[in-house]
VOBA-1610 file (N, C-alpha, C; in pm, whole numbers, padded with zeros to 5 digits, always signed):
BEGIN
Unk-02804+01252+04411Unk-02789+01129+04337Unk-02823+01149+04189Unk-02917+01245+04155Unk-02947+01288+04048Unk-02850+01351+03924Unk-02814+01359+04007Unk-02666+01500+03958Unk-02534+01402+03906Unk-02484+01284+03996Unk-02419+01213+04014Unk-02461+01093+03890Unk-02599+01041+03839Unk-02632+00968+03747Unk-02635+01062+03612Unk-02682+01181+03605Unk-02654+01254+03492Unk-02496+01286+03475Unk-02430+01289+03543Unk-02264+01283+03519Unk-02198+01155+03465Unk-02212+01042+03482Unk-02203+00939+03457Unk-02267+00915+03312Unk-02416+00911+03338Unk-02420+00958+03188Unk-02387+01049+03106Unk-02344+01161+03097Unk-02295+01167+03015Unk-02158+01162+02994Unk-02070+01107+03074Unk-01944+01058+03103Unk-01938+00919+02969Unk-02074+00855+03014Unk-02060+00713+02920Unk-02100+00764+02781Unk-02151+00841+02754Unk-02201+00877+02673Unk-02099+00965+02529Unk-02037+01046+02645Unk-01872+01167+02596Unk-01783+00974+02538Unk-01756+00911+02614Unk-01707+00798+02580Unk-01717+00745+02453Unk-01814+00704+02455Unk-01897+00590+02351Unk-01826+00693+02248Unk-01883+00798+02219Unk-01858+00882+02095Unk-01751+00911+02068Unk-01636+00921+02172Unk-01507+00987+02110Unk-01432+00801+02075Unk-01481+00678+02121Unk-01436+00588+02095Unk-01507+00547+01910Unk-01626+00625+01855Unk-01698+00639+01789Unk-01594+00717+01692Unk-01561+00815+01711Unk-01466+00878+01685Unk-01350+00813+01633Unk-01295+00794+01676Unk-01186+00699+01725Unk-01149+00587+01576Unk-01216+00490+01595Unk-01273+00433+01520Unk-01310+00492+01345Unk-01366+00576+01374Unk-01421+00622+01204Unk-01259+00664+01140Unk-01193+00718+01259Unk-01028+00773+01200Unk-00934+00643+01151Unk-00972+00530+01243Unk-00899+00453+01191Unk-00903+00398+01093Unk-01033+00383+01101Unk-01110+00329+00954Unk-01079+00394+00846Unk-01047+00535+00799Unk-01051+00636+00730Unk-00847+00580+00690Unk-00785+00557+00776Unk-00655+00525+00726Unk-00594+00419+00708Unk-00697+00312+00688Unk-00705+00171+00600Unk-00734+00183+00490Unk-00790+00297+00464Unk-00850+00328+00291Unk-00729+00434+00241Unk-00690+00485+00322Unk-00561+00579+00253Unk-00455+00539+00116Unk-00463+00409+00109Unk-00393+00329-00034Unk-00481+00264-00105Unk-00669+00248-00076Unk-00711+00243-00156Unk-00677+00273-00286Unk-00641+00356-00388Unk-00631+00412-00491Unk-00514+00323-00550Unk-00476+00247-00524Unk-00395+00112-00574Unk-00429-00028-00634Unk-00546-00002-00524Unk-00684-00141-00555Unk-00687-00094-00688Unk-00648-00295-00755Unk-00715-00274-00928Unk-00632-00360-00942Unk-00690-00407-01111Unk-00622-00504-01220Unk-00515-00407-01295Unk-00389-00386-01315Unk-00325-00315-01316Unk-00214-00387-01490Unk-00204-00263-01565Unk-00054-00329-01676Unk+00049-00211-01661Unk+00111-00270-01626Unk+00263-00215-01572Unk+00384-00102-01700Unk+00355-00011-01669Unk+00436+00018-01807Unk+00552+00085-01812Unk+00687+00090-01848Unk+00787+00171-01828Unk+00730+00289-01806Unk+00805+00401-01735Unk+00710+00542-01692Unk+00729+00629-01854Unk+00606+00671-01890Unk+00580+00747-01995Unk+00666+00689-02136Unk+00665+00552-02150Unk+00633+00461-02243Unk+00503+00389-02289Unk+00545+00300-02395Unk+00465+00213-02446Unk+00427+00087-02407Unk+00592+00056-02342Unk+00634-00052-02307Unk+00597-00126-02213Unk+00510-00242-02218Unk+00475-00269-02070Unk+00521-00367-02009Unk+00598-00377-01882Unk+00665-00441-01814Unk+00648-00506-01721Unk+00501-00538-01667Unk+00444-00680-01594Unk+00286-00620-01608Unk+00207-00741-01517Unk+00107-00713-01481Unk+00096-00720-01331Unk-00007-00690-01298Unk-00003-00626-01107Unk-00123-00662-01099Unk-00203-00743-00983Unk-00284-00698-00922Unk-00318-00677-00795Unk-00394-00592-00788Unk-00403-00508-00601Unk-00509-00530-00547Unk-00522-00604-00421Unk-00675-00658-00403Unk-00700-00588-00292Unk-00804-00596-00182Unk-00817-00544-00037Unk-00871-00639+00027Unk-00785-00751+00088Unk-00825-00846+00170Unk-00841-00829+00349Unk-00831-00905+00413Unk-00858-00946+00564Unk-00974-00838+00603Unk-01142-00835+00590Unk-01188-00730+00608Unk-01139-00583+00569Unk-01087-00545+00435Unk-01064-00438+00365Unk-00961-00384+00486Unk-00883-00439+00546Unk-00763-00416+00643Unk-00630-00421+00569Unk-00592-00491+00447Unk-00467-00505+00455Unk-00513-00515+00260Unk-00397-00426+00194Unk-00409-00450+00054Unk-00249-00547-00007Unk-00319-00649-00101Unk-00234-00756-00144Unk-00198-00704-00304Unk-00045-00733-00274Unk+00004-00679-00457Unk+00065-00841-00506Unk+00005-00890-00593Unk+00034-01001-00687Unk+00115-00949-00848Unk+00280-00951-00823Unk+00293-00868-00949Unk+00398-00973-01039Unk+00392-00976-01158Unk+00412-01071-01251Unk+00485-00973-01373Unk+00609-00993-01434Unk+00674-00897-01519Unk+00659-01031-01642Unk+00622-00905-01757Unk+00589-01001-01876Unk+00710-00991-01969Unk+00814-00935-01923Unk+00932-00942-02000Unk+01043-01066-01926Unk+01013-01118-01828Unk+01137-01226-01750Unk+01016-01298-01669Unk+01086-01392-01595Unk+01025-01523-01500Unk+00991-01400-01320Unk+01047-01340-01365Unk+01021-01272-01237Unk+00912-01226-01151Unk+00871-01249-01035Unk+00750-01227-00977Unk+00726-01239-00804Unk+00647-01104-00801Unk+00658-01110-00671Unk+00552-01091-00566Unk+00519-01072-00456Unk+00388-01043-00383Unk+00390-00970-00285Unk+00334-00883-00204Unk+00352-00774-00133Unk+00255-00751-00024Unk+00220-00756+00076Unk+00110-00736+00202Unk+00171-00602+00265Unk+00038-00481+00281Unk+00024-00373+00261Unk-00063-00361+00384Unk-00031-00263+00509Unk-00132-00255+00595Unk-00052-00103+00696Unk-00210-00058+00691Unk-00194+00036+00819Unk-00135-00020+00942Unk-00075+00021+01009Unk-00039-00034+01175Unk-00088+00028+01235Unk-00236+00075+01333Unk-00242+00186+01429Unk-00136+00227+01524Unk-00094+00139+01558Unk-00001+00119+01732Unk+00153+00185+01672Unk+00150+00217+01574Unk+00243+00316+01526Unk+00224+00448+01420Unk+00064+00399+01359Unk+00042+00534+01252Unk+00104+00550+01165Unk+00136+00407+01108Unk+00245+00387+00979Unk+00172+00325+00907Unk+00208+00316+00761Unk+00203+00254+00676Unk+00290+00124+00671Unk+00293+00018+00637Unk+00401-00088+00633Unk+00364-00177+00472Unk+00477-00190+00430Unk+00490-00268+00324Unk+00581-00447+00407Unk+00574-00537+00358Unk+00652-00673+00350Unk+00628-00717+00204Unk+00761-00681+00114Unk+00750-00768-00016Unk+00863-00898-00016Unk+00862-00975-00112Unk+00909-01099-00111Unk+00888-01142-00282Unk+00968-01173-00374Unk+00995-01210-00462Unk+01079-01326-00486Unk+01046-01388-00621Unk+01173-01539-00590Unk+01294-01503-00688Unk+01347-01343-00670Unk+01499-01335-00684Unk+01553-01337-00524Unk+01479-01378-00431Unk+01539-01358-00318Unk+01480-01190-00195Unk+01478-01104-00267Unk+01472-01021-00191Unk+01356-01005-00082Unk+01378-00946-00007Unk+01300-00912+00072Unk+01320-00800+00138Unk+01158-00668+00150Unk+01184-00550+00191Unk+01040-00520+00277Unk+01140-00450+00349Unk+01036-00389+00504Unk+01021-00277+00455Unk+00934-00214+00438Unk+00907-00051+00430Unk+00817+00003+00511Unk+00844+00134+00586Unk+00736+00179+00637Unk+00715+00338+00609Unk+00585+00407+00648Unk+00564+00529+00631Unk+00468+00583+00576Unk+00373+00659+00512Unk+00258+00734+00505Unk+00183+00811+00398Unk+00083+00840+00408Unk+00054+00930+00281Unk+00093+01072+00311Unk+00196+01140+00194Unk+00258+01259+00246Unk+00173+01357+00112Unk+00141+01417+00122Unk+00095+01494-00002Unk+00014+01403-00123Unk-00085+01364-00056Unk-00166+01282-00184Unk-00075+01127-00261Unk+00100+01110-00232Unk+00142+00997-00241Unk+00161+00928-00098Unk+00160+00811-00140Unk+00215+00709-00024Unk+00341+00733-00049Unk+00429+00739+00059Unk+00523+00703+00072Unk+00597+00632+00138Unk+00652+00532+00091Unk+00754+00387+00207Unk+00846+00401+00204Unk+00931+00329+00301Unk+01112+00410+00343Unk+01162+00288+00395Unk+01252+00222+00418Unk+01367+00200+00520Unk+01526+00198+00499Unk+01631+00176+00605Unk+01743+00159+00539Unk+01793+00045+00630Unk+01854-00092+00515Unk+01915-00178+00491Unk+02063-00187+00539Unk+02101-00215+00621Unk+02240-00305+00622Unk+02278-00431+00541Unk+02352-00396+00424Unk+02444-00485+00342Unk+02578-00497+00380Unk+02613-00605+00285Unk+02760-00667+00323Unk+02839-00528+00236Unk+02757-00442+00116Unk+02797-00338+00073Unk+02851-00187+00168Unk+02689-00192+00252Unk+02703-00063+00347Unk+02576-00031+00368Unk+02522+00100+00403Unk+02397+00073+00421Unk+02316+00148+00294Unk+02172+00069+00285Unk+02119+00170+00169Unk+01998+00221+00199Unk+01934+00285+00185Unk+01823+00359+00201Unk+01729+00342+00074Unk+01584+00281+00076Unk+01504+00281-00013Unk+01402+00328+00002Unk+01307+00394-00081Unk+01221+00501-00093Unk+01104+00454-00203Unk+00998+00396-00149Unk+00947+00402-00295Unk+00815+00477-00313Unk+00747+00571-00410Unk+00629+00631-00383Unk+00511+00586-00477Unk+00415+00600-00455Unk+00272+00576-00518Unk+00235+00708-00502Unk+00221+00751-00673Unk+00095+00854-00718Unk+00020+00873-00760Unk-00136+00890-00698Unk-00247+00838-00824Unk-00233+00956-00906Unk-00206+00989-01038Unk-00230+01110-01134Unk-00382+01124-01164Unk-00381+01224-01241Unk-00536+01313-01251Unk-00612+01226-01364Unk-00581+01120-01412Unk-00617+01007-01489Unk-00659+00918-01405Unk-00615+00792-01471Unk-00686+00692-01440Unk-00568+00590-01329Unk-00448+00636-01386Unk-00280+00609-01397Unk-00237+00626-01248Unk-00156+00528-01231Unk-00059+00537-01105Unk+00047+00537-01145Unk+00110+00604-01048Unk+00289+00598-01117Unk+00389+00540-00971Unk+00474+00442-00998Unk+00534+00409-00896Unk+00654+00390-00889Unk+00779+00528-00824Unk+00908+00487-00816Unk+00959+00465-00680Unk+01065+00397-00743Unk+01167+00278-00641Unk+01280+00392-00632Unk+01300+00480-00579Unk+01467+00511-00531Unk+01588+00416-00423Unk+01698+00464-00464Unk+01754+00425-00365Unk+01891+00536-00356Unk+01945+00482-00219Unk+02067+00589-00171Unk+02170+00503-00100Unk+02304+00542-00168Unk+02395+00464-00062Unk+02487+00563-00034Unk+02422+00701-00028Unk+02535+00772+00057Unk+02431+00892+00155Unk+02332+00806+00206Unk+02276+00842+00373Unk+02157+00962+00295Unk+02132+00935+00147Unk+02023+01058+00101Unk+02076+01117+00008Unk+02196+01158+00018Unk+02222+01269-00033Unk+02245+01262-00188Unk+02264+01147-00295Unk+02219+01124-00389Unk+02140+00993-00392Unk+02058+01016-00475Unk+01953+00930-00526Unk+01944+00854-00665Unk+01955+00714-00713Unk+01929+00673-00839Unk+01776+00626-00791Unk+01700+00578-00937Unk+01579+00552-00948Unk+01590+00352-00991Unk+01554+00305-00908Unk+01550+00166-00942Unk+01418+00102-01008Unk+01309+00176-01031Unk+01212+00143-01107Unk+01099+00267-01118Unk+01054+00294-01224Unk+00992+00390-01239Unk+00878+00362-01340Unk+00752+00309-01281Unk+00657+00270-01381Unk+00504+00356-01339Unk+00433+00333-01457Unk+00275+00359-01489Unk+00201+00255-01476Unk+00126+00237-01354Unk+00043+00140-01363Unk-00116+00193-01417Unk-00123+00123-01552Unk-00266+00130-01642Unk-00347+00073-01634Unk-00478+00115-01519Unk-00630+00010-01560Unk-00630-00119-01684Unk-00645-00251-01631Unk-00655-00330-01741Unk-00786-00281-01841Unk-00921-00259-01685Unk-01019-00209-01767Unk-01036-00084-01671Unk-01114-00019-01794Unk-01142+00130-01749Unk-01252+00101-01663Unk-01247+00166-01525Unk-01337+00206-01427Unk-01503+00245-01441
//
C-alpha cells in the first residue's frame, strides 16, 4: 500500500508541474507581441513624415493587445484586437476601420517579427495579405502591409511605416 501511495504521489505531483509547465508556456506566448505595447507616431518608413497616431494597450488580463489607430493626414481610423489562440498556437489579428474593411489575420512570431497572413475572396479574385511587425535595435517598430493577387508570387507593399515612441521609454 505504501508503494501504491508513493506512486500516486508522485503521479499528482509529475502532474501539477508539467500543468505548471504548461501554463508558464502559455503565458510566455501572450507576451510574444508585447513589443507593440505603447503610445506610438506613425511615420512613412524612413521618413519625416508622420502619418497617424497609434496606440497599443494590453487589455483583458494582459491576454489580448488593443490597436487604437488614427491617421493625421485624412478622417481615417481604425481599431484592431490582437490575441494568442492556444487551441490553435496562432496569433490572430480582427481589424475593422470606418472605410469599411475588415481583416482576419492569423500566424506567429517567425524570426523576432510577428507575422499575420490570410487570403481573401473578392469579387476581384483572391488576395493574399501579409503584414509584419519588427521591433528594430532602437526604440522603432516598423510595420508592412503586403499584398498578392497572383497566389505569392509577386508582392506590392500596401503600407510601410515606423512606429516612433511618443515618449521615450
Amino acid at each position: 500500500m505504501k508503494t501504491l501511495n508513493r506512486i500516486l504521489f508522485f503521479l499528482f505531483i509529475g502532474l501539477g508541474c508539467s500543468q505548471i509547465i504548461a501554463q508558464e508556456t502559455i503565458d510566455h506566448k501572450y507576451k510574444e507581441f508585447n513589443f507593440w505595447v505603447g503610445e506610438w507616431n506613425v511615420y512613412k518608413h524612413n521618413t519625416d513624415s508622420i502619418v497617424g497616431k497609434s496606440t497599443i494597450e494590453s487589455i483583458v488580463d494582459n491576454k489580448v493587445i488593443k490597436e487604437t489607430y488614427r491617421s493625421t493626414t485624412s478622417k481615417y481610423h481604425g481599431t484592431s484586437l490582437n490575441k494568442y489562440n492556444p487551441r490553435t498556437d496562432q496569433w490572430e489579428q480582427f481589424w475593422v476601420d470606418n472605410s469599411g474593411l475588415t481583416l482576419h489575420i492569423i500566424g506567429n512570431l517567425e524570426d523576432g517579427k510577428m507575422v499575420l497572413q490570410n487570403e481573401v475572396t473578392t469579387k476581384k479574385g483572391v488576395v493574399l495579405n501579409k503584414i509584419k511587425w519588427q521591433k528594430n535595435k532602437d526604440t522603432t517598430i516598423r510595420q508592412t502591409w503586403y499584398q498578392s493577387t497572383d497566389k505569392g508570387k509577386n508582392w506590392i507593399t500596401v503600407f510601410d511605416g515606423d512606429y516612433k515612441p511618443v515618449k521615450e521609454n
